[in-house]
N, C-alpha and C positions, 0 to 999 in steps of 0.2 A: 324543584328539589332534585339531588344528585340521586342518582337511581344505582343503590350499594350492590343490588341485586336483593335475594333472598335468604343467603344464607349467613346469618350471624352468629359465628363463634367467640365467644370473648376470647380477646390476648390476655396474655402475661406479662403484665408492666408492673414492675418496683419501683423503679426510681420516683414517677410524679406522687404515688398515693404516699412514699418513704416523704417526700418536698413538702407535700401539704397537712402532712399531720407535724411536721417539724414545724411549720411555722404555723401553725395553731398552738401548739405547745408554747413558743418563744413568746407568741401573744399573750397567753395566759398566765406564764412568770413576769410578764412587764406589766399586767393588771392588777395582779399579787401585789408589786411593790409600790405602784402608785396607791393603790386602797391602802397598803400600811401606811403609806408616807401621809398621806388625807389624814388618817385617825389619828398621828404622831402628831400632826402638824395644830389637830384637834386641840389634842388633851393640851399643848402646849398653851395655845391662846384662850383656853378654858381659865388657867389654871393664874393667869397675868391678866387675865381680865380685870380682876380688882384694885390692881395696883398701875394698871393706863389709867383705869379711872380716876384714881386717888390723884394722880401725877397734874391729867389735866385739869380736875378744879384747882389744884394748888394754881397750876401755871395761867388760867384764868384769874384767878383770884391777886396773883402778884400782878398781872399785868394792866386790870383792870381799878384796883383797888389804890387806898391813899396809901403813900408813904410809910404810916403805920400796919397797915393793915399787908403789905408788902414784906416789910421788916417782922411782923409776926409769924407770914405763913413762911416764911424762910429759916427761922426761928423755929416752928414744928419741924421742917426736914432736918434740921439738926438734933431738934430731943430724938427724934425716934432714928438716931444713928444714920443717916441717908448722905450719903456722898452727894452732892451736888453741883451744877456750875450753870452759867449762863453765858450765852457767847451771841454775838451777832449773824447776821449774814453772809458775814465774812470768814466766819471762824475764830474771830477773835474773842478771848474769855472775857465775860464784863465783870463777873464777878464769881464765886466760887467759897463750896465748903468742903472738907474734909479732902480725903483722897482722889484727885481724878486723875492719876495717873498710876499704871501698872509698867516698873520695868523691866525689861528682860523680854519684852513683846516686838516686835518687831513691825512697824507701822507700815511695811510696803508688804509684807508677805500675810500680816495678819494673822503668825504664830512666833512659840518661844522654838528659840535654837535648844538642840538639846545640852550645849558648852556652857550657855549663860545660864541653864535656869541650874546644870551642876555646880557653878561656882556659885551661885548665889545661895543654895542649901547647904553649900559647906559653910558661909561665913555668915549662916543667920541662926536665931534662936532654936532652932527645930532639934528636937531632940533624935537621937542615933536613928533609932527602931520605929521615928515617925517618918524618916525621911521620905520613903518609898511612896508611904499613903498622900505626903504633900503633895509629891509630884504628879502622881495622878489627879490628886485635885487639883491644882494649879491647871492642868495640859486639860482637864475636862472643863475649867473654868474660863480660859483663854478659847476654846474652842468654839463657846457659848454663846459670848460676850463681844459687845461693840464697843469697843474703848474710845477714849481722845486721848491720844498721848503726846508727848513733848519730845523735843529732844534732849533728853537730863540721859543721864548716866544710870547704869544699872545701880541700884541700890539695897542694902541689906533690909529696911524700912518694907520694900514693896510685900518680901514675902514674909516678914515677922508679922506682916497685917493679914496675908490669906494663912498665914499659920495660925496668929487668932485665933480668926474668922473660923479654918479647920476644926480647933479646941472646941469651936462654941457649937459644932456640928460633929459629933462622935463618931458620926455610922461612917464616916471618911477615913478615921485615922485608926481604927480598928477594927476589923475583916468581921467580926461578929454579928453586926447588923446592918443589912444592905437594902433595907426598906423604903430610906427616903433618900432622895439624890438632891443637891442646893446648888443649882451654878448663877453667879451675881449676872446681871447684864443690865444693861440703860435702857431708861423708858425717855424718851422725846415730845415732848409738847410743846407746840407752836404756839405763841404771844404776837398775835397779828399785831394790836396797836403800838406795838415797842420796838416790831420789826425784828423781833429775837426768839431763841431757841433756848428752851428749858431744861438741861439732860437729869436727872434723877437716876442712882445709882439702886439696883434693888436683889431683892435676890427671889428667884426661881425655884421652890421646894415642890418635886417631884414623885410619887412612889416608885418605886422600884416595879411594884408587883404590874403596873399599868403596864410598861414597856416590856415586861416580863408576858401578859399575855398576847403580847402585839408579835413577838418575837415568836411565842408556840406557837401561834397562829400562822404567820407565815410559814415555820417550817414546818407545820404538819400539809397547808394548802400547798409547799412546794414538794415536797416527800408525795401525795396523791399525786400530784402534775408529772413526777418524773414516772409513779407506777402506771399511770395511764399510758403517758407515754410507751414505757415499753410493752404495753399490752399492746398497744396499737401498731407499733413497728412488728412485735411477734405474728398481729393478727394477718399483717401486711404478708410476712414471708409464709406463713401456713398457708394462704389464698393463694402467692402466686406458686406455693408446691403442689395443691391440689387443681387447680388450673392445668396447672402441665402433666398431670397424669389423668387430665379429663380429655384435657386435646389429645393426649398418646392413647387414649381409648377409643375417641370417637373417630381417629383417624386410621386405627390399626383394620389390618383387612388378615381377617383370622384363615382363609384360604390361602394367599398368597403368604403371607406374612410380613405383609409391605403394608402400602398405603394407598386406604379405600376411595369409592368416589367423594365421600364429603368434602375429604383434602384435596384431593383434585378441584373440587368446584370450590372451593373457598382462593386457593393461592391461583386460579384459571382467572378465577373472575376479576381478583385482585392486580394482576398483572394487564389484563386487558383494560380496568378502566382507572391504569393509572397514565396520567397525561404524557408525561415522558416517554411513555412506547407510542406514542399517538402516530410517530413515523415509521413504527414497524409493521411488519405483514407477517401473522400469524396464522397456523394451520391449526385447527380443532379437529381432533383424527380421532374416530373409532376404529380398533385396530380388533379385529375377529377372528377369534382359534376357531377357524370350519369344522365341521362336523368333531369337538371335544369333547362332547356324548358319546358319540359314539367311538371314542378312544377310551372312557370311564367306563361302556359296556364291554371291551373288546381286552380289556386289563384292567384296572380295579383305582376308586376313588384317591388313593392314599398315591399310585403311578402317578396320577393325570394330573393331581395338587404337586407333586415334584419337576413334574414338567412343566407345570405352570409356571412355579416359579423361576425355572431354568429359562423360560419363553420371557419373563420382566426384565431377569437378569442380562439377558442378550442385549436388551431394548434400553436399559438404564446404561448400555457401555455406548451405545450408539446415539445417546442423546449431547447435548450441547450443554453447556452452562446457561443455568435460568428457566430449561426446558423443561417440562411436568411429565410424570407418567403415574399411572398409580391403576387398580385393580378395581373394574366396577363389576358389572353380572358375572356371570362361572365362567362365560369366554371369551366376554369384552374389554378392552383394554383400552383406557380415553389417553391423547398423549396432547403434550402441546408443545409444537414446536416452533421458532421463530424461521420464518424462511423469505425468500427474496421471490420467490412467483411459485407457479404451481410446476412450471420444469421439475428446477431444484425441489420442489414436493415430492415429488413422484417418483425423481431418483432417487431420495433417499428414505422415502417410504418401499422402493423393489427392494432397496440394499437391505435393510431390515428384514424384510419380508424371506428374501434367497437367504440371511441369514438364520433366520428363524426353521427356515422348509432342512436346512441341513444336520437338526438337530436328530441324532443320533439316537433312536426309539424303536426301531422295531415298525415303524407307523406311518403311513405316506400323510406329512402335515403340508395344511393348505392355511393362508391369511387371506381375508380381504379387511381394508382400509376404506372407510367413507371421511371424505375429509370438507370440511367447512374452511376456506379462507378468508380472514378480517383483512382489508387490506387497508391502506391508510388513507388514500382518496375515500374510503366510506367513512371511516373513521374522521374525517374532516369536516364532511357532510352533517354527519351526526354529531360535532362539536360545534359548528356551524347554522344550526337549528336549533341549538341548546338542547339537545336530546342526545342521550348515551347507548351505549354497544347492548345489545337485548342480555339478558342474567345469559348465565352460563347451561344453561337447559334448553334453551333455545336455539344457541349455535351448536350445542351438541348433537340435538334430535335433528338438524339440519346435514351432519355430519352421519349420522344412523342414517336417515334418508335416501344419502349417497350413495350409502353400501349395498343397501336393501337391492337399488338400481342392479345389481352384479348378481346378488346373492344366488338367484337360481343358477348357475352355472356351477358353483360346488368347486371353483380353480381358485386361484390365488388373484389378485388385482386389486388395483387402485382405482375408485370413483370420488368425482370433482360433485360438489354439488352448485348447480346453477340456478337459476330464473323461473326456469322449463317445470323445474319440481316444485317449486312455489305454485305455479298456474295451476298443474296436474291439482295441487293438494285445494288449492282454491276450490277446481272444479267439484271434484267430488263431493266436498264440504256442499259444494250447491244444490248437487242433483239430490243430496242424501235431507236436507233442509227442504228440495221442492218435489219432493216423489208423492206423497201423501194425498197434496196439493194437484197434484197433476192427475190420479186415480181420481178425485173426488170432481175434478173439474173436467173430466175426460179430455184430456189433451192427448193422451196415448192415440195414435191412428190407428186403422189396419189399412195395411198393405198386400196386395194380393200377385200372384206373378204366376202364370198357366204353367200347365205343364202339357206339353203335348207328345202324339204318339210318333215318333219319326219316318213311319213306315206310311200312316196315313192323315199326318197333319188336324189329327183329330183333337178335339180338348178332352182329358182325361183327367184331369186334378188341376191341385194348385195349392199354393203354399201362404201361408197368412205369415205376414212381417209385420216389424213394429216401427212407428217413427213416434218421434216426440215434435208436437208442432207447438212451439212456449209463446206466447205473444209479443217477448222481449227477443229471443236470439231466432225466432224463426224454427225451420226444420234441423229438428237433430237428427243427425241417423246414429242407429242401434249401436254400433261400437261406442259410441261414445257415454254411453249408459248402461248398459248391460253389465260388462262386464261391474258396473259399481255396484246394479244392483244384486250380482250372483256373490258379493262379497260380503254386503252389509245383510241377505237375505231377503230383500225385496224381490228377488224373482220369483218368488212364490207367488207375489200380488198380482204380478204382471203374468202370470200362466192362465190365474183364475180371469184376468181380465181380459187376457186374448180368446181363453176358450168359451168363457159368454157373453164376448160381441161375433166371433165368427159364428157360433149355434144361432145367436139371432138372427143374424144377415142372412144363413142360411133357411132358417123358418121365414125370412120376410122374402126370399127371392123365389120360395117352393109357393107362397102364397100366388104371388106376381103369375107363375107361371112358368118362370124362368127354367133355363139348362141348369142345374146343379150338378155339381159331380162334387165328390170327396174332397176335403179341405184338411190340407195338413199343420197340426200346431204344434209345435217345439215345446215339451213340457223338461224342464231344467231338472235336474240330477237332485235338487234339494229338495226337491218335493219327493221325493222314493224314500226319505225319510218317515213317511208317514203310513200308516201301517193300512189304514182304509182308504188310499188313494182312488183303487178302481170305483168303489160308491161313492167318495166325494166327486170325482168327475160327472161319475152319470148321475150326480142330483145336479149339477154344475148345467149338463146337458140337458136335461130331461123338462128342468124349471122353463127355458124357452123355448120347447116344444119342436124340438130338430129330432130325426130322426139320426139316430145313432151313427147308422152305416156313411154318413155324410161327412164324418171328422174320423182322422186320421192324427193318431197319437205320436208322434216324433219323441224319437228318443237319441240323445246323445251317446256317444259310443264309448266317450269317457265314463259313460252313468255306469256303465256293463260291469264297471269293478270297481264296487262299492261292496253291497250286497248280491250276489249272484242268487241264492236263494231267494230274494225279498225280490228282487228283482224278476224273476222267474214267475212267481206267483202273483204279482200285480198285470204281467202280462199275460196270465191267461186267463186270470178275473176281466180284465180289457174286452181280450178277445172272445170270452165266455157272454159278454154283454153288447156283443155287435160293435165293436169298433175294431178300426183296423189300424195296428204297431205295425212303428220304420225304425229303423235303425239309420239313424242320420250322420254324414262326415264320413260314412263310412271309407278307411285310406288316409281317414287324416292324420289319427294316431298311433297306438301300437295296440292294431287292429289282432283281434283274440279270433281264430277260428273256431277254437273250444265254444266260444261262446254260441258263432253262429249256430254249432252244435247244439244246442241246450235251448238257445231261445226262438220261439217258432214266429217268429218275426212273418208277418206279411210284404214287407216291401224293403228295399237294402237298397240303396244312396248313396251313389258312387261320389266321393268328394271333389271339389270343382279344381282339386290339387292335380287330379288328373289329369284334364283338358287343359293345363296351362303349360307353352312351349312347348307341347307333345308331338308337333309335327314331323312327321316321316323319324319318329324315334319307335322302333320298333319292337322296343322292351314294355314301354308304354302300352303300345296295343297289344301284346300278348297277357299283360296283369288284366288289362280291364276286360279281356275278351274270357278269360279265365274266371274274374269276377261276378261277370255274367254269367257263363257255364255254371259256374259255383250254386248261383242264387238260382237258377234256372231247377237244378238238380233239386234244391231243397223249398221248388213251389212256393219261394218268391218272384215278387215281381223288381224289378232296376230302374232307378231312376239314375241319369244322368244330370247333375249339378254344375250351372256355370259354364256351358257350352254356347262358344261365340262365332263357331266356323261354319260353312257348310259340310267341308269336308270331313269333320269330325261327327255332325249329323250324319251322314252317306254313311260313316264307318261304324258310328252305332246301330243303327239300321240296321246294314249287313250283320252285326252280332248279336242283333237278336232285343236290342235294350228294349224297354215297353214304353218307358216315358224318357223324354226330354225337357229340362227348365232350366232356362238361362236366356243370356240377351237377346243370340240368334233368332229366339220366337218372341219373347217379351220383358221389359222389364218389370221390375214390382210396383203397382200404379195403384192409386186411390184407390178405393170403394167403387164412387161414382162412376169412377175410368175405368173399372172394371165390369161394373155394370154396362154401362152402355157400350163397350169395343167388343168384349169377351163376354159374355152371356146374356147379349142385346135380346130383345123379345122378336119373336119370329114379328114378321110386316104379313099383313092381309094379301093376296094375290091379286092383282089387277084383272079384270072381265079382259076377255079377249076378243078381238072383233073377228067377224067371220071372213075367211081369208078369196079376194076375188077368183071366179074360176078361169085355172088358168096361170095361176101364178105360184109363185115355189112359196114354200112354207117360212115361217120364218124361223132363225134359230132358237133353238130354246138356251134360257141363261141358263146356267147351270149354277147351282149356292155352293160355296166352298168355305171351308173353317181353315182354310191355311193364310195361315202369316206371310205376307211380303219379308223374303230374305235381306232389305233391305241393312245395307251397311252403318252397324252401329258404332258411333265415337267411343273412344276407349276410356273409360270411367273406371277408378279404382274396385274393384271388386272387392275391398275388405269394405266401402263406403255403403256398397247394395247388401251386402251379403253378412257381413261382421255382426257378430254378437248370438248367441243362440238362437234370439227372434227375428235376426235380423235377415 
């Protein structure tokens, strides 16, 4: 089935419902007159019923009967006055009584002229003041009547006999009573054994008042026919006037004073899935007043509605014939234009755009355009599978999508939507459908990466990372998840989940025997929302029986300006409970030293932005030597992030930093791998044999915890490192 879309507004059509109530109507007047003609046709054969009968036993009875009995019944139709004749097969008369012939009738037309029947009432018996009334009898009896006529001459004889006839029936020749109507006509009866035709001449007495209700009848059923009728044409034009002042409402956009999205999505969707554009390539554009809030704060609602308008107005001179534009949310404007690629798109969405930014306000305006193109290779595809163009919501929010791509930049520009944001939005949709799923079935890893002291190669900490290990795609690393979960607020799950498997790991390596040192875990910005953070942690901690001093709280630098007070206070609840706060990335954003003021941070985390291309830049090592001095002064300690050189180790050193973590010493490895390289169990000492005398001693090993500076492959550093946990 054709897929209309969704949105259905009735049109406003006249013409067909004006067609089919016409010929309902014409139907109903041509049923009218056939039922009268049925009942006319009734009472007619009703009323002659008696005298076909009468006709045919005569005409049996001559035909069949002797000679006398022949000559007798022929003999009846003459007592009782009866015109008679008998003729062959041929037409010829075999025999005959009284009158069977009317003249003045005319035998090919089957009426009187109106010449003949006035001279014939001039030179017959009919008296002055009857004439009138003859002549209608006469034209109503002719009209009746199936005669045999001859070819004789008009004669005065014909109508001195229906003037009679007139005489002998009153209500004809005097207007006073019009009760019963008489027109003479032949009755016919077949004489199978004689091979002949019996005509019998008879007369027809009618009431007036039968045809009289046949007549009201009809005119009252045609008088309703015509009143309905014009109810129905009226009802017709009231419908398609309140029609169009339902469309003028549901389309009007009471902000702009144009026309809203319904209309947009109604004549969008119409134009896309009509077949005839099937060859064109069309643009679906959200067109976005940036920051028009903040022009309504900055000047006043009733300004920013006249600038709007003035903002359509630009847009409606710069459109094509056939093209849409219309007014959807407070600063979006959907448009649809026909264009020949995304070139031509794009140029003539800047032209817009520079035209729009020169609008004369007081107000530096900025547009961005996300734009969806239909182009007609898909469009073939999708007529081609018997499947149609998605509704008009679809390529829209694909067109929003595009824009979104720009949005933080707060400039003016054009985005294409492609493939890429189809995947993106796939993905998400997945990780956000298997997050749940993956906490409940621990597929979260930890990942662990040392930190060492650069002065003396010693292990000092280390940092807990997150991977996702799924059984279908393998190892995710953290960027590719995080950030969805810091969106949809699953990173809260994933805090409490990292912080009680490292507490475990940590209680099961203090069991072992193992080296422990302090383990750092990245608690995300949306958890500081919560107002007993510091005792949810330490029940967090405390249930797997790890000794506090052992975890180390990370905190993000972006968290710092949220709540600074809330913030404040949850870290020295932290600190008041034996745990030791870092201030993590520190250098990567727009780093507050107000803050470091305020917050008594234990450890400050130089960002790995630092050590990247810093070589022999000598701006570089006076920030980060300073940074150091800085954290030094205020009895923190400096970690160094993402250091891959030696030389940049030697120049930490020299400055004093207390840890190092990054590739140079190790990357972030399993559990296992962490277990057994980095906090291996001390080995038993081997018995020593007593040395012969006489002979040098042998060297003693010496144990060492330094890393082989050993040259590492260069690996994206957003892949190790990306994402909060990552």
């Amino acid at each position: 089935m054709k897929n209309k879309g969704k949105y259905k507004v009735p049109k406003a059509h006249a013409l067909w419902p004006i067609l089919w109530r016409t010929v309902v109507f014409l139907t109903v007047i041509v049923l009218i007159f056939a039922v009268l003609n049925i009942l006319a046709e009734y009472i007619r054969d009703f009323r002659s019923e008696a005298d076909k009968e009468y006709v045919r036993t005569i005409a049996t009875t001559v035909d069949s009967g002797t000679p006398e009995m022949r000559e007798s019944m022929l003999h009846v139709l003459e007592h009782d006055n009866h015109s008679y004749c008998i003729i062959d097969l041929d037409g010829n008369i075999v025999e005959s009584s009284g009158d069977i012939t009317v003249s003045g009738y005319n035998s090919r037309t089957g009426e009187f002229t109106a010449a003949q029947l006035h001279d014939i009432l001039d030179e017959s018996d009919v008296e002055e003041e009857d004439i009138d009334n003859v002549k209608q009898y006469v034209m109503r009896a002719a009209a009746n009547t199936t005669f045999l006529l001859d070819d004789s001459e008009t004669t005065t004889a014909a109508i001195n006999e229906a003037y009679t006839l007139a005489r002998n029936n009153p209500h004809f020749l005097n207007g006073s009573d019009d009760s019963v109507l008489s027109f003479p006509y032949w009755i016919a009866a077949p004489m199978n054994e004689s091979q002949q035709i019996l005509l019998v001449k008879s007369i027809l007495t009618v009431k007036v008042k039968d045809y009289t209700y046949l007549a009201a009848g009809m005119g009252i059923a045609l008088i309703i026919s015509i009143f309905v009728f014009i109810l129905m044409i009226v009802s017709v034009i009231m419908n398609l006037s309140a029609n169009r002042k339902l469309r003028k409402w549901l389309f009007r956009d009471n902000i702009a004073k144009g026309r809203n999205w319904l209309w947009y999505a109604v004549n969008a969707q119409d134009i896309l899935h009509k077949r005839r554009n099937a060859h064109k390539t069309y643009a679906v554009v959200e067109l976005v007043f940036i920051r028009y809030r903040n022009f309504v704060l900055c000047h006043s609602v009733k300004e920013a509605e006249y600038l709007l308008r003035q903002v359509i107005f630009l847009i409606s001179q710069k459109l094509h014939k056939g093209e849409l534009y219309a007014h959807s949310t407070s600063s979006a404007i959907p448009l649809l234009l026909e264009v020949k690629g995304e070139d031509e798109t794009k140029a003539r969405l800047l032209d817009i755009i520079k035209t729009l930014e020169a609008i004369p306000c007081g107000h530096k305006l900025a547009f961005r355009a996300g734009v969806y193109l239909v182009n007609p290779s898909q469009e073939k595809l999708i007529l081609k599978q018997k499947r149609y163009i998605p509704d008009i919501d679809v390529l829209y929010n694909n067109a929003c999508t595009a824009g979104l791509t720009i949005a933080d930049t707060g400039d003016s520009g054009v985005a294409f939507f492609d493939n890429k944001l189809v995947d993106e939005e796939k993905w998400i949709d997945t990780v956000t459908s298997r997050q749940q799923a993956a906490i409940d079935k621990e597929e979260f890893l930890i990942y662990y990466q040392p930190k060492y002291d650069p002065r003396t190669d010693e292990l000092m900490g280390a940092e807990a990372l997150i991977r996702w290990n799924t059984p279908d795609m393998g190892l995710v690393p953290p960027y590719k998840f995080i950030p969805i979960f810091e969106d949809n607020g699953f990173i809260t799950r994933i805090d409490d989940y990292m912080l009680t498997h490292v507490a475990r790991d940590q209680r099961k390596w203090l069991n072992e025997g193992r080296k422990c040192v302090p383990v750092s875990v990245n608690v995300s910005r949306a958890h500081f929302g919560q107002g007993d953070l510091a005792e949810y942690i330490c029940h967090l901690i405390d249930s797997e029986g790890c000794p506090r001093s052992l975890l180390e709280i990370e905190l993000t630098e972006s968290a710092f300006f949220d709540d600074e007070n809330a913030m404040l206070t949850t870290i020295n609840r932290l600190k008041s409970y034996g745990f030791l706060v870092s201030m993590d990335d520190f250098g990567s954003g727009y780093s507050s030293l107000n803050s470091l003021k305020d917050m008594p941070l234990d450890i400050l985390k130089l960002d790995a932005g630092f050590f990247r291309g810093s070589e022999d830049n000598p701006r570089t090592e006076i920030v980060v030597s300073e940074a150091i001095r800085l954290a030094k002064s205020l009895n923190m300690k400096t970690v160094a992030e993402g250091v891959e050189e030696k030389s940049t180790v030697d120049f930490l050193a020299s400055e004093g930093c207390d840890m190092i973590q990054g590739y140079y010493y190790a990357r972030p490895m399993p559990r296992e791998e962490y277990e057994k390289n980095v906090i291996a169990l001390p080995q038993p000492a081997a018995p020593q044999q007593p040395a012969a005398p006489g002979a040098p001693a042998a060297p003693v090993q010496q144990e060492t915890t330094a890393v082989e500076s050993t040259p590492v492959p260069e690996i994206t550093q957003q892949t190790e490192n990306g994402g909060n946990n990552g």
